[in-house]
N, C-alpha and C positions, 0 to 999 in steps of 0.2 A: 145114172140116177143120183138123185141131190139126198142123201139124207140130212135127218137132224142133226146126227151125229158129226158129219164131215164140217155141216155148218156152224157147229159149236165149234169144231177143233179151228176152225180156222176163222172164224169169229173169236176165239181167245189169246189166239197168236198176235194177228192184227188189231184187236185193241189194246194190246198190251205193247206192241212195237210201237204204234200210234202213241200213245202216252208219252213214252219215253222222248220220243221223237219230236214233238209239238214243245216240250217244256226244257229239250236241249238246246244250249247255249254252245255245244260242243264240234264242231265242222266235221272232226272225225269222228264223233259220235251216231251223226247223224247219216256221215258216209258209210258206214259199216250196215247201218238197218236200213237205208236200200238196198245196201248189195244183197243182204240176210233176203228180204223181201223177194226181192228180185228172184234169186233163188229157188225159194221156195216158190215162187209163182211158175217157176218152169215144172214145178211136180206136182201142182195144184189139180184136183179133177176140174177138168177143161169145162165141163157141164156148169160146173160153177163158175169158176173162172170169167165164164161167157157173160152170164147173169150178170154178176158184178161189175163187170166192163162198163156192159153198156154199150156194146159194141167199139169201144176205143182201142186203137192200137197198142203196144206197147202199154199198157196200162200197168199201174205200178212197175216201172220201166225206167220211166221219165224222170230225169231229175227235176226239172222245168216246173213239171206238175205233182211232181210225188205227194204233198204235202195234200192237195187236191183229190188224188185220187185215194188214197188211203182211209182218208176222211169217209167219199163216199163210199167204198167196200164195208167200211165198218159201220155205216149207216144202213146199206144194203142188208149188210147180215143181220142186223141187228131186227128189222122190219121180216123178215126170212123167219128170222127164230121166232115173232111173235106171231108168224102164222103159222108155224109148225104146232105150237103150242094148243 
């Protein structure tokens, strides 16, 4: 089960790695918050997880796309929380 809750916690994680992340200039800065991500997406409730996918593999995974897919998770959630509300 998806609460508000889980989707706020990880709606604030991810927009705040995303932040950091878009406006780094720093190669290991930016190496460290996908690995952080990454991470954290392997303890992620899967139920969400899914949602946000999109069905894509490896999502937030990817280096290729990270930038991409971060985006739309936190686009995801964000749309999630305003129909929780």
């Amino acid at each position: 089960m998806i609460t508000k809750e889980v989707i706020e916690i990880v709606y604030s994680f991810l927009h705040q790695k995303r932040n950091v992340y878009i406006h780094s200039s720093l190669d290991w800065q930016k190496d460290d918050i996908e690995y952080a991500i990454a991470s954290y997406v392997d303890e992620m409730n899967e139920e969400l997880l899914r949602t946000i996918s999109g069905g894509k593999a490896d999502f937030l995974k990817e280096h290729s796309r990270f930038e991409e897919d971060i985006t739309a998770a936190v686009n995801t959630l964000e749309r999630m929380l305003g129909d929780k509300l």
